[in-house]
N, C-alpha and C positions, 0 to 999 in steps of 0.2 A: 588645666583642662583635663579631664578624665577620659582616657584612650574609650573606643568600645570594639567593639567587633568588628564591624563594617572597616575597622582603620586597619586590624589584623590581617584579613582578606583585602585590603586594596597595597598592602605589603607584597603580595605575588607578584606586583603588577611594577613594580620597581626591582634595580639593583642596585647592588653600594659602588663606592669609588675601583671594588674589587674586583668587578662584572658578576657578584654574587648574588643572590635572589637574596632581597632581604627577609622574605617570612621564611626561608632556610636558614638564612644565618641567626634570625630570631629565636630561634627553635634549640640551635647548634648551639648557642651560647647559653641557654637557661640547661642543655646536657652539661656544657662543661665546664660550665660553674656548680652545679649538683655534683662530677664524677672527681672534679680535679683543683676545686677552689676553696680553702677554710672558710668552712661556714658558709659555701656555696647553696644549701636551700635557704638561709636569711640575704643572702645577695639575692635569691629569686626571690622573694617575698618584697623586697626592697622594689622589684622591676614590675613584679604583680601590682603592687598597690597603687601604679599609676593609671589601672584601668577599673573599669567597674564589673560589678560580679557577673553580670554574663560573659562579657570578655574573658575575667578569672576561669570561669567554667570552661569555655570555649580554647582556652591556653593548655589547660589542664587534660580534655579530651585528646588535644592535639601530644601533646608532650604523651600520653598513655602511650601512642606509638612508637616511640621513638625511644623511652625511656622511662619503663614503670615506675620504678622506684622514687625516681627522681617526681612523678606525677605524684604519687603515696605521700610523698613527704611535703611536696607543698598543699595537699588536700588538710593534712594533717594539722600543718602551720598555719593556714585561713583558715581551719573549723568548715571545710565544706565536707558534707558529711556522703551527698549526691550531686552532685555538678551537674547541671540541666543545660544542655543546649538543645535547639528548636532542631526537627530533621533540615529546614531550609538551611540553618547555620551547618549542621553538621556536614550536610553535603559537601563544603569546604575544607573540612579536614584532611590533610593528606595520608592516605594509609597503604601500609607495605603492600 
């Protein structure tokens, strides 16, 4: 079944075995797997492809904060050329 948005955003709303916020550790792990993983943008590309393209988009907006480059490169890797999310989605995103 293909993730979407709605699953990204109700990730806030849980934490892991860690008492971690999972949409932080979601976020935490596609940085460092891009800063410190071989071939860590195709490991996010591998993690991307189980959602659909607004999700994608929506990942990507979110990841912009946190980690340009690492957003650059998987924009790069899925051929998204503008990644569209709705203002109601973007509202979501967390920003410094």
């Amino acid at each position: 079944m293909t993730q979407t948005i709605e699953d990204i955003i109700e990730m806030k709303n849980h934490t892991n075995d860690f008492g971690i916020n999972i949409y932080d550790w979601f976020f935490n792990d596609l940085e460092n797997n891009y800063i410190s993983k071989l071939n860590g943008t195709k490991r996010n590309v591998s993690i991307l492809e189980k959602y659909n393209k607004e999700a994608q988009s929506y990942i990507i907006h979110q990841l912009f904060y946190i980690n340009k480059d690492a957003s650059d490169e998987l924009m790069k890797e899925l051929k998204l050329v503008e990644p569209f999310v709705s203002n109601e989605n973007h509202s979501h995103i967390n920003k410094p």
